[in-house]
N, CA, C and O atoms as a GROMACS GRO file, in nm:
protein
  592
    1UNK      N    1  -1.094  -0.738   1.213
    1UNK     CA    2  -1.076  -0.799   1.082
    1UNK      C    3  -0.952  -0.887   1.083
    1UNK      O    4  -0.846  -0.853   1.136
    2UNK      N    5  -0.972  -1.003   1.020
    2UNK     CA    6  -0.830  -1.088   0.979
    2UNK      C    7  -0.735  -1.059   0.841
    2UNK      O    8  -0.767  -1.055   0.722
    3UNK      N    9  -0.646  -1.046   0.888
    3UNK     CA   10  -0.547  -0.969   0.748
    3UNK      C   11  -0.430  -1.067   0.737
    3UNK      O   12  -0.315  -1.045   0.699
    4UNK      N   13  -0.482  -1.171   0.776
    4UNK     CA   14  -0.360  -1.348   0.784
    4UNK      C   15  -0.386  -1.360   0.604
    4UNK      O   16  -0.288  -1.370   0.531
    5UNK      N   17  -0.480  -1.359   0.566
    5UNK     CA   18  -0.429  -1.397   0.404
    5UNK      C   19  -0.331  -1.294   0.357
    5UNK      O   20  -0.249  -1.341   0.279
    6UNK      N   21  -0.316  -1.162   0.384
    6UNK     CA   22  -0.280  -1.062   0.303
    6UNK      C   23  -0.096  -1.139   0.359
    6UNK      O   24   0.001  -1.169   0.289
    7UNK      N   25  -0.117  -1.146   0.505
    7UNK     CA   26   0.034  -1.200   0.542
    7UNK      C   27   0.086  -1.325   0.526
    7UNK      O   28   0.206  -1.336   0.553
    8UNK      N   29   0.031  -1.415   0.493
    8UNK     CA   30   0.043  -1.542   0.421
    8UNK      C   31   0.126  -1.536   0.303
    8UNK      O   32   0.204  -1.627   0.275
    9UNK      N   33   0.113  -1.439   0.237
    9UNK     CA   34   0.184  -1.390   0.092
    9UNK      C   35   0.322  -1.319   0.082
    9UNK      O   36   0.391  -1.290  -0.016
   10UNK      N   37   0.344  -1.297   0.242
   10UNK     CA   38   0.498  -1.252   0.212
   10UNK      C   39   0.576  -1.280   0.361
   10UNK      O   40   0.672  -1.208   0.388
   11UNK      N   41   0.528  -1.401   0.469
   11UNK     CA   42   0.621  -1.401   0.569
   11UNK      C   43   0.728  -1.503   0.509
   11UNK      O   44   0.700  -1.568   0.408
   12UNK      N   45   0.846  -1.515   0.572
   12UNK     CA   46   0.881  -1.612   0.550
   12UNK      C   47   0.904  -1.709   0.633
   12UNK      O   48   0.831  -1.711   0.732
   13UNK      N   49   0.986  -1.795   0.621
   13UNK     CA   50   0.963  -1.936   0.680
   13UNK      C   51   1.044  -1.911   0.826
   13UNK      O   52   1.160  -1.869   0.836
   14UNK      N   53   0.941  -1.952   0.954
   14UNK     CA   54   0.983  -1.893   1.023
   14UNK      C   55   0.932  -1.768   1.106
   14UNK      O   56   0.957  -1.735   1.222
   15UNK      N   57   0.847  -1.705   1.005
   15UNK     CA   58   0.792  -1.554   1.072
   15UNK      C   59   0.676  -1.544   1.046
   15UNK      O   60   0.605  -1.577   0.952
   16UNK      N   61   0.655  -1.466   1.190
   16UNK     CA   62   0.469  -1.504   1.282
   16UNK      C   63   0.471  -1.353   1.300
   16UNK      O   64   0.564  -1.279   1.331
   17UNK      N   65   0.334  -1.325   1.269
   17UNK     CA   66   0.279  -1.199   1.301
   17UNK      C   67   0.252  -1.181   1.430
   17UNK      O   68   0.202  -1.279   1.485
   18UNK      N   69   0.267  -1.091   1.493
   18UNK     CA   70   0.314  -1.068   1.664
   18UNK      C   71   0.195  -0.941   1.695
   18UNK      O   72   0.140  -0.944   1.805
   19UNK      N   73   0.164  -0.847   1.610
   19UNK     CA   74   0.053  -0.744   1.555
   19UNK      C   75  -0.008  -0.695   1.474
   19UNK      O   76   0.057  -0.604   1.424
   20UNK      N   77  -0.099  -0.706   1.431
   20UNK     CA   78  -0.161  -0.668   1.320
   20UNK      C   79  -0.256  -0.571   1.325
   20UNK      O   80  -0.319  -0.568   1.431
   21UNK      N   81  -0.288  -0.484   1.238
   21UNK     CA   82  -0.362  -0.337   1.287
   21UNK      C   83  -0.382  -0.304   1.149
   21UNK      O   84  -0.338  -0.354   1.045
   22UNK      N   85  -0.472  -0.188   1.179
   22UNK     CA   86  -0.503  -0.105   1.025
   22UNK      C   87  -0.572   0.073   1.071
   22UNK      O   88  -0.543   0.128   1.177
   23UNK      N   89  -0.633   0.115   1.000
   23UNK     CA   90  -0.681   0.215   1.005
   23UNK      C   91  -0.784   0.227   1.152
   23UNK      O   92  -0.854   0.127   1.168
   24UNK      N   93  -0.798   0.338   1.258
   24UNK     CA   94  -0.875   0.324   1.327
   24UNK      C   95  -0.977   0.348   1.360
   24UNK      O   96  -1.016   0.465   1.358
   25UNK      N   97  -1.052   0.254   1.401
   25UNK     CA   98  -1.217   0.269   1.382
   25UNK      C   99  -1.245   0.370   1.467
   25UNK      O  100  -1.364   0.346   1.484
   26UNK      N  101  -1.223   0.462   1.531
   26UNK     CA  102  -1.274   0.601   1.562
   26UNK      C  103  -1.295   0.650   1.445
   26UNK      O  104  -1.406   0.676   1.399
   27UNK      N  105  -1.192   0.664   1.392
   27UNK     CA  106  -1.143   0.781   1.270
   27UNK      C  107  -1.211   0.736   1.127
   27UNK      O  108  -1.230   0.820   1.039
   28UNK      N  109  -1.251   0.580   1.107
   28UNK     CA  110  -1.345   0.541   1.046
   28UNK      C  111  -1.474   0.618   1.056
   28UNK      O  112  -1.509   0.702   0.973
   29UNK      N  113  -1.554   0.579   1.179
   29UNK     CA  114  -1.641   0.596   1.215
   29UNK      C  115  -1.699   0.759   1.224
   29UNK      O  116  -1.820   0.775   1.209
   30UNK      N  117  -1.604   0.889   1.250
   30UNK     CA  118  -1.644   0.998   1.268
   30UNK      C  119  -1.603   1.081   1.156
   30UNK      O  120  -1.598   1.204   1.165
   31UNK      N  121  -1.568   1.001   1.027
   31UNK     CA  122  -1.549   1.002   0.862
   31UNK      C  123  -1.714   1.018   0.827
   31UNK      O  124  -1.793   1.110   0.802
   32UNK      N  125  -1.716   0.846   0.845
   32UNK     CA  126  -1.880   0.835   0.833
   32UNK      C  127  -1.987   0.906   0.833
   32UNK      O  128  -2.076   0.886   0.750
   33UNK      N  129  -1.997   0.993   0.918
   33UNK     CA  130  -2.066   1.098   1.007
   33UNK      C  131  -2.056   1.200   0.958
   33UNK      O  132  -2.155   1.270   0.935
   34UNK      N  133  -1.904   1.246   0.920
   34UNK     CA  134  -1.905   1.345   0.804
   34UNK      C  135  -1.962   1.374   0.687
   34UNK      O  136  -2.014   1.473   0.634
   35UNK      N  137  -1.942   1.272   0.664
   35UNK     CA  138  -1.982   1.248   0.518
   35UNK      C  139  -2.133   1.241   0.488
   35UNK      O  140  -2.194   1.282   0.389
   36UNK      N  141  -2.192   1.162   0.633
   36UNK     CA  142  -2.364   1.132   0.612
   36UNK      C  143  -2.402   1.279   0.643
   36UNK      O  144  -2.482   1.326   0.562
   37UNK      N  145  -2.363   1.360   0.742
   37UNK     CA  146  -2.402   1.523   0.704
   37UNK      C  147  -2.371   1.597   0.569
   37UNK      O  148  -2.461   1.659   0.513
   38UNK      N  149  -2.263   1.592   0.523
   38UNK     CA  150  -2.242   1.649   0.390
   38UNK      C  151  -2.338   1.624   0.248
   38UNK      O  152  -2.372   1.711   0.168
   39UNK      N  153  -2.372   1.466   0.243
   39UNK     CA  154  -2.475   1.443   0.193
   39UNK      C  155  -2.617   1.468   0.202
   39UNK      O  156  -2.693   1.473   0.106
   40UNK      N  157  -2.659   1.487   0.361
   40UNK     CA  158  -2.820   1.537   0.323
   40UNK      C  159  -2.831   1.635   0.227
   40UNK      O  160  -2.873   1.625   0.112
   41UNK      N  161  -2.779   1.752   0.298
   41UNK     CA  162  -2.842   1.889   0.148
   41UNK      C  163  -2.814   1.847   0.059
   41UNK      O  164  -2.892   1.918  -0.004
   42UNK      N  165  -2.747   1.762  -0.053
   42UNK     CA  166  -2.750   1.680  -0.165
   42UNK      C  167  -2.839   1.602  -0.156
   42UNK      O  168  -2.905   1.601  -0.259
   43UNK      N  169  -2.881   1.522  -0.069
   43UNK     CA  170  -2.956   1.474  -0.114
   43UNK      C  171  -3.103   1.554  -0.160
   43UNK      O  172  -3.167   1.520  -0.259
   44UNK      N  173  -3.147   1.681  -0.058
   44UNK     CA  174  -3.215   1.734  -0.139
   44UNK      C  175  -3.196   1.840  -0.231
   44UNK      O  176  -3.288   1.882  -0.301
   45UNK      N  177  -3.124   1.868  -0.233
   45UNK     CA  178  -3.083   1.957  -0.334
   45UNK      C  179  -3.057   1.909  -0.525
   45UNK      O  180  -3.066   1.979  -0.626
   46UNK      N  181  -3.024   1.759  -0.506
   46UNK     CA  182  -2.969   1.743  -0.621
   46UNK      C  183  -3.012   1.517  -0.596
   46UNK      O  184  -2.994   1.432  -0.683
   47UNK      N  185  -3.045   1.504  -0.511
   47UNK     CA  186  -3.090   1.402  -0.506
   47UNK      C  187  -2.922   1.289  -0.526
   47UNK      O  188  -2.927   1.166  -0.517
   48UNK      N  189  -2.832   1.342  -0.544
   48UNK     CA  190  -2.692   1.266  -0.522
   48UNK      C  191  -2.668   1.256  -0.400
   48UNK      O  192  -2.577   1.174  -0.385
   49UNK      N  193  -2.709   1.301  -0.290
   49UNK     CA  194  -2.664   1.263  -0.162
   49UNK      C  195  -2.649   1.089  -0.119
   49UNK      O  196  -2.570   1.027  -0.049
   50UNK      N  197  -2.759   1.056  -0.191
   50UNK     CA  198  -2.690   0.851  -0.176
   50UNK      C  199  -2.596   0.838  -0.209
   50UNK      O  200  -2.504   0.803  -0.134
   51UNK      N  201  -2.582   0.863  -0.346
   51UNK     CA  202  -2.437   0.831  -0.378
   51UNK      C  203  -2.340   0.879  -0.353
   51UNK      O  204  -2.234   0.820  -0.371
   52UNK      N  205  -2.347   1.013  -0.300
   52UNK     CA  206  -2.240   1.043  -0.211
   52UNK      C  207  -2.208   0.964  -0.100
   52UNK      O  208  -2.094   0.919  -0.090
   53UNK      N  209  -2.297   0.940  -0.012
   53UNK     CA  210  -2.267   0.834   0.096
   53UNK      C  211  -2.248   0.732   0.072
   53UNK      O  212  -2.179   0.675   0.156
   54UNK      N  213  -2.286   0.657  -0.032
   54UNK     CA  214  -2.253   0.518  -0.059
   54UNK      C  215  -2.081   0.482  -0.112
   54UNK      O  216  -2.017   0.378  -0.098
   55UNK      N  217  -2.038   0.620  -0.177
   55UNK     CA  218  -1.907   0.610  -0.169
   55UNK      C  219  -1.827   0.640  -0.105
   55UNK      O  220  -1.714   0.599  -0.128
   56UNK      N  221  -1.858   0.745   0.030
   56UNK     CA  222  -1.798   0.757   0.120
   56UNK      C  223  -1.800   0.623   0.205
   56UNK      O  224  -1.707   0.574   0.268
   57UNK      N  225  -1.922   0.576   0.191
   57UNK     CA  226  -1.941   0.433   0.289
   57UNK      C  227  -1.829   0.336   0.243
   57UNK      O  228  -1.737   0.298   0.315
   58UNK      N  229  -1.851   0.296   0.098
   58UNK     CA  230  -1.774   0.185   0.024
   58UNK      C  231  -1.597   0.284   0.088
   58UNK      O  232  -1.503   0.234   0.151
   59UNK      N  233  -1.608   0.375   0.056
   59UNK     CA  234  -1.427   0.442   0.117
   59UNK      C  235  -1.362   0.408   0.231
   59UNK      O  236  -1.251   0.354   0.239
   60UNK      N  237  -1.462   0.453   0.356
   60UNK     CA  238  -1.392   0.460   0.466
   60UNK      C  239  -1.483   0.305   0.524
   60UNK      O  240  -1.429   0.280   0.631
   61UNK      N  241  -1.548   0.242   0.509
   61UNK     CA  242  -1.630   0.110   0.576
   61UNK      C  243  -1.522   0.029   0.517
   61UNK      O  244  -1.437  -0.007   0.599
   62UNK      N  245  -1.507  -0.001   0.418
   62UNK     CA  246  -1.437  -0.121   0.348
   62UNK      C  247  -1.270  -0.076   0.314
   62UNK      O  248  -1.166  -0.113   0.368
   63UNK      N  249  -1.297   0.022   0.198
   63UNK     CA  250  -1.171   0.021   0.129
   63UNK      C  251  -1.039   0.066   0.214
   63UNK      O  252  -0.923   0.057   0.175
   64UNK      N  253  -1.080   0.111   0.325
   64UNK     CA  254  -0.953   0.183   0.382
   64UNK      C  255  -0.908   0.078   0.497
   64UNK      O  256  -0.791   0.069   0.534
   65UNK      N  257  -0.957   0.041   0.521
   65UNK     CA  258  -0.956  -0.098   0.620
   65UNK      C  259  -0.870  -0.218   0.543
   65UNK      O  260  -0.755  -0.257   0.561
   66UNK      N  261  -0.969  -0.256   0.455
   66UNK     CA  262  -0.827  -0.301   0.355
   66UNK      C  263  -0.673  -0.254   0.271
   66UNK      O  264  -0.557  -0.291   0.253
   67UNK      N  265  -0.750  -0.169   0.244
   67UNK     CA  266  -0.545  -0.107   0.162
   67UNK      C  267  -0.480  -0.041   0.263
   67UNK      O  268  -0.383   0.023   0.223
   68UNK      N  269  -0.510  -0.032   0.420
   68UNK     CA  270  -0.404  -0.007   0.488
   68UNK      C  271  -0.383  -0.082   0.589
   68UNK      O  272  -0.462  -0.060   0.682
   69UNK      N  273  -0.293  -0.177   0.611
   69UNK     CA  274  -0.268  -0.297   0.690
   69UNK      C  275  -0.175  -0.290   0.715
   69UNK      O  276  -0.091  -0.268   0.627
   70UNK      N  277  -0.128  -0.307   0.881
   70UNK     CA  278   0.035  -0.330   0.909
   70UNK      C  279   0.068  -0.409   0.993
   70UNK      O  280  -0.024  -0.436   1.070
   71UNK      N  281   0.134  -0.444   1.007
   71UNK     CA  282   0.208  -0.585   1.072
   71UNK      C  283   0.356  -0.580   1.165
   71UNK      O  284   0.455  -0.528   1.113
   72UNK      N  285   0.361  -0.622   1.269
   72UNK     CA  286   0.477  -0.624   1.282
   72UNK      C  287   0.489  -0.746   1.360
   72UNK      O  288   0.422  -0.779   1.457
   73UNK      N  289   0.600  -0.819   1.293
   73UNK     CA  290   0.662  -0.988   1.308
   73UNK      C  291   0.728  -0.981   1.406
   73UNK      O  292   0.735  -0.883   1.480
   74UNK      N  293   0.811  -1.129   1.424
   74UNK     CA  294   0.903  -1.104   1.512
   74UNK      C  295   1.017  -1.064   1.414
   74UNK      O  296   1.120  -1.068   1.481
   75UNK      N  297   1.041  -1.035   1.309
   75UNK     CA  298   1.200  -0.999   1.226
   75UNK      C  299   1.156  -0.855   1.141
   75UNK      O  300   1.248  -0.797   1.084
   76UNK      N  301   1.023  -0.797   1.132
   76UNK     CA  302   1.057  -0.679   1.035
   76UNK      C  303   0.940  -0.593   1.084
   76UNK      O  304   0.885  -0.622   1.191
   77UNK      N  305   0.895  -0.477   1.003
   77UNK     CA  306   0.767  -0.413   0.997
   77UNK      C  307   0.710  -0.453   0.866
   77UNK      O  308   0.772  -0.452   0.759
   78UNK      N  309   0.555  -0.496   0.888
   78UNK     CA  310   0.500  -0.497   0.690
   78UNK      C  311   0.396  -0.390   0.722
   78UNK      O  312   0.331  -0.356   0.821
   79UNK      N  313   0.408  -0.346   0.578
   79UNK     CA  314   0.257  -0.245   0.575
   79UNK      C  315   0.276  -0.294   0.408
   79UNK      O  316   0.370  -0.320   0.332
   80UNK      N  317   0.072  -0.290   0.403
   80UNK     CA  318   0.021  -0.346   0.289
   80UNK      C  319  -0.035  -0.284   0.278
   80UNK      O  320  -0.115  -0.256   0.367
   81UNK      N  321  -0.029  -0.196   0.124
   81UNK     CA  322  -0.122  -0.047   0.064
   81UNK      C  323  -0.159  -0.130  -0.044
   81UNK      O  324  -0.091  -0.215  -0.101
   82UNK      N  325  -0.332  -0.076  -0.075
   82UNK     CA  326  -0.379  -0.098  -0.202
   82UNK      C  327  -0.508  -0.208  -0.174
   82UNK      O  328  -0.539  -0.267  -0.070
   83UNK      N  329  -0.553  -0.211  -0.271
   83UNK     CA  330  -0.680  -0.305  -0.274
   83UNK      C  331  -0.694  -0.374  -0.384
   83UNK      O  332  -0.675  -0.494  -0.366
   84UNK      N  333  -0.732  -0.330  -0.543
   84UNK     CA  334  -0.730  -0.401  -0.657
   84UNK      C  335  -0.534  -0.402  -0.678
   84UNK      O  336  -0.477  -0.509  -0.701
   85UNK      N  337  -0.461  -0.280  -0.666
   85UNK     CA  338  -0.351  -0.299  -0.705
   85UNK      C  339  -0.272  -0.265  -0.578
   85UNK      O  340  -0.283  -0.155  -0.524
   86UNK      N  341  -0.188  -0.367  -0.527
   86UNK     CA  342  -0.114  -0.393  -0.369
   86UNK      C  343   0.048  -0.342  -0.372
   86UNK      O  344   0.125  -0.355  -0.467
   87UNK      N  345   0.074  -0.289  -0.262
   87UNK     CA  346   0.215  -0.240  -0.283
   87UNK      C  347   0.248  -0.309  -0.111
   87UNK      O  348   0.162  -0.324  -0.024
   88UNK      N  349   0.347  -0.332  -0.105
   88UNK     CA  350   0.407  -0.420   0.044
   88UNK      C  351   0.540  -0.396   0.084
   88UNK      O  352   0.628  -0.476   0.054
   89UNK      N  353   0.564  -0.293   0.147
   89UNK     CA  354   0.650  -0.268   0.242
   89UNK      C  355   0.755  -0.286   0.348
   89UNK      O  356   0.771  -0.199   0.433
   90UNK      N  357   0.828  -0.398   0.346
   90UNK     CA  358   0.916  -0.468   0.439
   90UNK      C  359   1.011  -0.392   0.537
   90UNK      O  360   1.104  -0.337   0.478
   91UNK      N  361   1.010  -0.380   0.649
   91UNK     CA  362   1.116  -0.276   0.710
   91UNK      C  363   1.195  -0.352   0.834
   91UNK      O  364   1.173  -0.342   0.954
   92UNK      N  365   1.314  -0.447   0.754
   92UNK     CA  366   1.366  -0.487   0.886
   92UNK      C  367   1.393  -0.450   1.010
   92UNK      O  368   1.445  -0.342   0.982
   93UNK      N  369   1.398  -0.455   1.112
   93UNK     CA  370   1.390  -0.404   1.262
   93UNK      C  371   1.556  -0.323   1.252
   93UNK      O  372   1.572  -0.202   1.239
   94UNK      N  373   1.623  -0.384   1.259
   94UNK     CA  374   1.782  -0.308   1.252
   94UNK      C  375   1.805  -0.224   1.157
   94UNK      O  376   1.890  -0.142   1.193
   95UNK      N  377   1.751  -0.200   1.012
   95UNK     CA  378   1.701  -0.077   0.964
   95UNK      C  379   1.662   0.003   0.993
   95UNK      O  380   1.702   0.105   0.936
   96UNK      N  381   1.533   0.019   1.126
   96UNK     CA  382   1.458   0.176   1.161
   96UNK      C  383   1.584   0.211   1.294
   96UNK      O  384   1.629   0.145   1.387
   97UNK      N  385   1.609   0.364   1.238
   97UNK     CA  386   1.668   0.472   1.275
   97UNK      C  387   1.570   0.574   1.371
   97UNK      O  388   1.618   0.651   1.454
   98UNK      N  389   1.449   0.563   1.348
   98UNK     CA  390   1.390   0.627   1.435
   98UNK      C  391   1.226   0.646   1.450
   98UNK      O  392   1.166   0.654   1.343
   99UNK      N  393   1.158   0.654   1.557
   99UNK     CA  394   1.015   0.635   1.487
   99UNK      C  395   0.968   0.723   1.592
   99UNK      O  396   1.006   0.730   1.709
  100UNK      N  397   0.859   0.805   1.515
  100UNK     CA  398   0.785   0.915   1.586
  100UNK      C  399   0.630   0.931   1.579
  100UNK      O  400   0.562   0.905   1.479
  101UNK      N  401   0.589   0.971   1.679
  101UNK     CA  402   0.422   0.983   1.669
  101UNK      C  403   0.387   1.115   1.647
  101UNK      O  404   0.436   1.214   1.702
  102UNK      N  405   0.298   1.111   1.562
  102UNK     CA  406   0.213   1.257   1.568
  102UNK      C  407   0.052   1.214   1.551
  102UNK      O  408  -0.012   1.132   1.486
  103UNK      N  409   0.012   1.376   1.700
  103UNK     CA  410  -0.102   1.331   1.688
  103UNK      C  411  -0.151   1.465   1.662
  103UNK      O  412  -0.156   1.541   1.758
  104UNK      N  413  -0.192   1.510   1.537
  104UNK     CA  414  -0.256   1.618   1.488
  104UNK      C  415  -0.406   1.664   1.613
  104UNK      O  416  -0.480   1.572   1.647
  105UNK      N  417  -0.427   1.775   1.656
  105UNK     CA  418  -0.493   1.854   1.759
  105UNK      C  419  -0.636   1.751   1.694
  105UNK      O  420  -0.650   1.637   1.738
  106UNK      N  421  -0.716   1.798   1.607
  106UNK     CA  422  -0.813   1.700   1.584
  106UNK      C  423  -0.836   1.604   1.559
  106UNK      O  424  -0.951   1.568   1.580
  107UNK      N  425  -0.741   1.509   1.499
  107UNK     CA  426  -0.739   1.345   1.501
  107UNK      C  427  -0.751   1.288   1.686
  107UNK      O  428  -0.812   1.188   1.726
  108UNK      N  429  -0.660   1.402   1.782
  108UNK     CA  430  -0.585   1.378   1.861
  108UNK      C  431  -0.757   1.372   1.961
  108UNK      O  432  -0.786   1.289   2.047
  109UNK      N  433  -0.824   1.463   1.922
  109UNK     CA  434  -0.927   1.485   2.022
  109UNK      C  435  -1.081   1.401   1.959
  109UNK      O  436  -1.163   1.330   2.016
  110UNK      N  437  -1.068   1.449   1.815
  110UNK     CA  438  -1.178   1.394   1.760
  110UNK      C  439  -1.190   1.222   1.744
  110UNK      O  440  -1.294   1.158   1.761
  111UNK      N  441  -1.111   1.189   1.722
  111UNK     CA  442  -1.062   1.050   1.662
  111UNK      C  443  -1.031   0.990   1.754
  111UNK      O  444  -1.093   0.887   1.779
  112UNK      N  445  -0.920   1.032   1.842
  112UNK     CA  446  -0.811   0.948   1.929
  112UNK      C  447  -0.712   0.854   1.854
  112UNK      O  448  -0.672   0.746   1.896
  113UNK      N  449  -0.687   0.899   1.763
  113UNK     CA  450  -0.555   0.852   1.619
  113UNK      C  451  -0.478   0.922   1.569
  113UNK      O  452  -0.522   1.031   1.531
  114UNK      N  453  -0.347   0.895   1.548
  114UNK     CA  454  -0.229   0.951   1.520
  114UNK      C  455  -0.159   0.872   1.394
  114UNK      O  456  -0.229   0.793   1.330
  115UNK      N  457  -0.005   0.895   1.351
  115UNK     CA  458   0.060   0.880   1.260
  115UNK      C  459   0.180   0.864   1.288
  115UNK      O  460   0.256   0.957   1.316
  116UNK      N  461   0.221   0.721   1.283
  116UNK     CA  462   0.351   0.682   1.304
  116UNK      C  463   0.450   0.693   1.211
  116UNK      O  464   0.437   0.642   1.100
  117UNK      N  465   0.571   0.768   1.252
  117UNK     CA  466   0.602   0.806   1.124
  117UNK      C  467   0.794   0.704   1.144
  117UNK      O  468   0.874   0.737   1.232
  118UNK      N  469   0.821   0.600   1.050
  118UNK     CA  470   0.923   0.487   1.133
  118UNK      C  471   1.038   0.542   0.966
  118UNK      O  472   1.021   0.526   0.845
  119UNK      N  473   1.148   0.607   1.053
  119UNK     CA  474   1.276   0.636   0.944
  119UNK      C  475   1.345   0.501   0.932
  119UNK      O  476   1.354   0.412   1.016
  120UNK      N  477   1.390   0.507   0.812
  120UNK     CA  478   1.513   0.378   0.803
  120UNK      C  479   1.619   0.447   0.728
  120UNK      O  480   1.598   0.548   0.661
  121UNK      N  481   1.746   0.383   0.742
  121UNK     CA  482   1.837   0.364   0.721
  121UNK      C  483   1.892   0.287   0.593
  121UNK      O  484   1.870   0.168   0.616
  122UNK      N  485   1.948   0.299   0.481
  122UNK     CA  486   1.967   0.159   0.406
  122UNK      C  487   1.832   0.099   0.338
  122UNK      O  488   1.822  -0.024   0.332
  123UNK      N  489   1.739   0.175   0.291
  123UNK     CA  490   1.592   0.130   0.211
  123UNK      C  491   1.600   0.190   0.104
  123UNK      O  492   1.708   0.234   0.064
  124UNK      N  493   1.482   0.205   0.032
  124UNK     CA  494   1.417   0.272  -0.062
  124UNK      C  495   1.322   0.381  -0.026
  124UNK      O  496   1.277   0.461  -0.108
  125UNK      N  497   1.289   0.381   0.130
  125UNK     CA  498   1.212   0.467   0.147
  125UNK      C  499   1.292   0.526   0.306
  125UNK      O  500   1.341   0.457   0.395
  126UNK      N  501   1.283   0.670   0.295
  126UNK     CA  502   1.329   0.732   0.415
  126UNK      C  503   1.224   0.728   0.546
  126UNK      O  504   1.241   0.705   0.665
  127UNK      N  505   1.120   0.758   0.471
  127UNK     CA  506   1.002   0.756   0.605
  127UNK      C  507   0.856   0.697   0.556
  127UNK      O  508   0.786   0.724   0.458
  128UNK      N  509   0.846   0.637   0.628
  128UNK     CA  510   0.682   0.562   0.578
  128UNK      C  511   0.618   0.557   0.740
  128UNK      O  512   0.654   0.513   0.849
  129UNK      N  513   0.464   0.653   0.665
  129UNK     CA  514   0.418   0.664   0.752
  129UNK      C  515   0.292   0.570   0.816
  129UNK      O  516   0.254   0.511   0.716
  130UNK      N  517   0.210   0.525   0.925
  130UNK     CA  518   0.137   0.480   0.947
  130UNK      C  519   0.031   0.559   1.011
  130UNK      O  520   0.030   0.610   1.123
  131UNK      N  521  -0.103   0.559   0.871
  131UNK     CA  522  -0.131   0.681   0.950
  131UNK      C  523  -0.283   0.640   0.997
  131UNK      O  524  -0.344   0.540   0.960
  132UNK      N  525  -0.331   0.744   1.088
  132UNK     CA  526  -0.467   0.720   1.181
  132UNK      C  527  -0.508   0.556   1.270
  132UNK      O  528  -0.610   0.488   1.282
  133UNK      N  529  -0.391   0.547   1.311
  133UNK     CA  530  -0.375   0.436   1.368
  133UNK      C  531  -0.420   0.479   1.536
  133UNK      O  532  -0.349   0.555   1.603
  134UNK      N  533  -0.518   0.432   1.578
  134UNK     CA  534  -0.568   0.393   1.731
  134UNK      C  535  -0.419   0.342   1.850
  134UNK      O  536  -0.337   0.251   1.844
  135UNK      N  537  -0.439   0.435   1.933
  135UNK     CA  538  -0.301   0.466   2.048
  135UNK      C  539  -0.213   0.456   1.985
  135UNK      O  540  -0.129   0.368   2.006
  136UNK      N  541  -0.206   0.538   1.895
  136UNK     CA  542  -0.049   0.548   1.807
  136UNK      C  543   0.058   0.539   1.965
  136UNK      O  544   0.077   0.420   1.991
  137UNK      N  545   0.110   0.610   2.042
  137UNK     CA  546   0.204   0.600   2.129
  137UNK      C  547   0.178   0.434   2.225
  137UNK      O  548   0.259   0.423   2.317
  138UNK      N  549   0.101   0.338   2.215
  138UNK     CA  550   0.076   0.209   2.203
  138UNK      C  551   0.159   0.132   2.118
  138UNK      O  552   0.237   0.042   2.149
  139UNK      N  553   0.133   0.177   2.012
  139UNK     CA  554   0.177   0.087   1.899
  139UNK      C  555   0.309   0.125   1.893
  139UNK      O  556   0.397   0.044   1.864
  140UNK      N  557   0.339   0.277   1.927
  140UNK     CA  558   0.496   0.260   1.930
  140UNK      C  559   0.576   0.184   2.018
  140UNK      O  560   0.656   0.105   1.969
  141UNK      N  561   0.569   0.194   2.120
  141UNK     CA  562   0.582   0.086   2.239
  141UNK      C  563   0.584  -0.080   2.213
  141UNK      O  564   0.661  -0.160   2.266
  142UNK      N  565   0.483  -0.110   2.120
  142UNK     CA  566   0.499  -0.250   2.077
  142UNK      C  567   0.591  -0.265   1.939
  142UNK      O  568   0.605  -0.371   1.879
  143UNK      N  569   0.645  -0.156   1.905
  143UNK     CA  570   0.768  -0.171   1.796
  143UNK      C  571   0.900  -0.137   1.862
  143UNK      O  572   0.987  -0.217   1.827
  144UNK      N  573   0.942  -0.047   1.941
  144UNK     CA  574   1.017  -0.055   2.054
  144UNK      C  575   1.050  -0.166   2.136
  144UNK      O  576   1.155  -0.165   2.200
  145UNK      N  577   0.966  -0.269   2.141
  145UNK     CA  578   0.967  -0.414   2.221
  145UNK      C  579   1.023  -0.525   2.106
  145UNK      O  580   1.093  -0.625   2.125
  146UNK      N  581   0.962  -0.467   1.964
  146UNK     CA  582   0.970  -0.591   1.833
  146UNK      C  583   1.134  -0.556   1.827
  146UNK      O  584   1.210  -0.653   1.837
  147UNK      N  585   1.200  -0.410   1.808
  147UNK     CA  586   1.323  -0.420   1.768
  147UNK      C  587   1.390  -0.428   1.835
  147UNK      O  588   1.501  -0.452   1.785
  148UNK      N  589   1.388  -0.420   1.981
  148UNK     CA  590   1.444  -0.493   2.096
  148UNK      C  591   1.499  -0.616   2.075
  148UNK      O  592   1.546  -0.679   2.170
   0.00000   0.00000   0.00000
C-alpha cells in the first residue's frame, strides 16, 4: 500500500520518507481466518455470521492497514493512528532513549510479528508502541541506522 498522501501532510521541507510500513500482513491475514471460523456457527445458528465477517473483514482488510502507519524519515519517527479521526506522532531521532522489541510466543510463531516499543526523552509521550509489525527486530535495525 502507498501511505505518501498520509505523509505529504506533515514532512517538512526537506524530509523524505526512507520507510514506510504498517500492520503485518501475516497477522492480518491469520485474524481473517479467525474470525471466518468464529462466524460459521453464527452463521447457522443465528444467521449473523456475514456480518460478523464482513466486519471483521472491513477491520483487519482495510481499517487497520490504514489507521496504523509508520514512517521513518531521514530526521524523525511518524506514526499515523486513526482513519475518520487521525492522530500523528512525531519522534525526533535524538529524542529516542531507547527502543525494544517484543515478540509475544504467539504473534512470534503464529504471525511472525512483534511490537516495537521506542522510549523518548523530552515528549509528551514516554513510550509509543508499534505494534504487529512484520520482522520487528528488522525494523529495529533500520531505526538504529535512521538515528545514526
Amino acid at each position: 500500500m502507498d501511505y505518501q498522501k498520509v505523509w505529504d501532510k506533515v514532512l517538512s521541507k526537506g524530509e523524505e520518507v526512507k520507510h514506510s510500513f504498517s500492520i503485518g500482513e501475516k497477522y492480518i491475514k491469520f485474524s481473517l481466518i479467525v474470525w471466518g471460523i468464529i462466524s460459521l456457527p453464527l452463521l447457522f445458528a443465528f444467521g449473523a455470521g456475514v456480518v460478523v465477517f464482513l466486519i471483521a473483514l472491513f477491520y483487519f482488510a482495510y481499517y487497520l492497514r490504514v489507521a496504523n502507519v509508520y514512517a521513518f524519515t531521514n530526521k524523525r519517527v511518524l506514526i499515523h493512528q486513526g482513519w475518520l479521526s487521525t492522530h500523528t506522532i512525531s519522534i525526533d531521532y535524538p529524542k529516542i532513549t531507547d527502543v525494544r522489541v517484543r515478540e509475544p510466543f504467539f504473534d512470534k510463531v503464529l504471525t511472525k510479528t512483534g511490537d516495537i516499543a521506542i522510549n523518548t526523552a523530552g515528549t509528551g509521550y514516554t513510550e509509543v508502541v508499534l505494534r504487529h509489525v512484520e520482522r520487528p527486530y528488522e525494523i529495529k535495525k533500520i531505526l538504529d541506522e535512521m538515528k545514526d
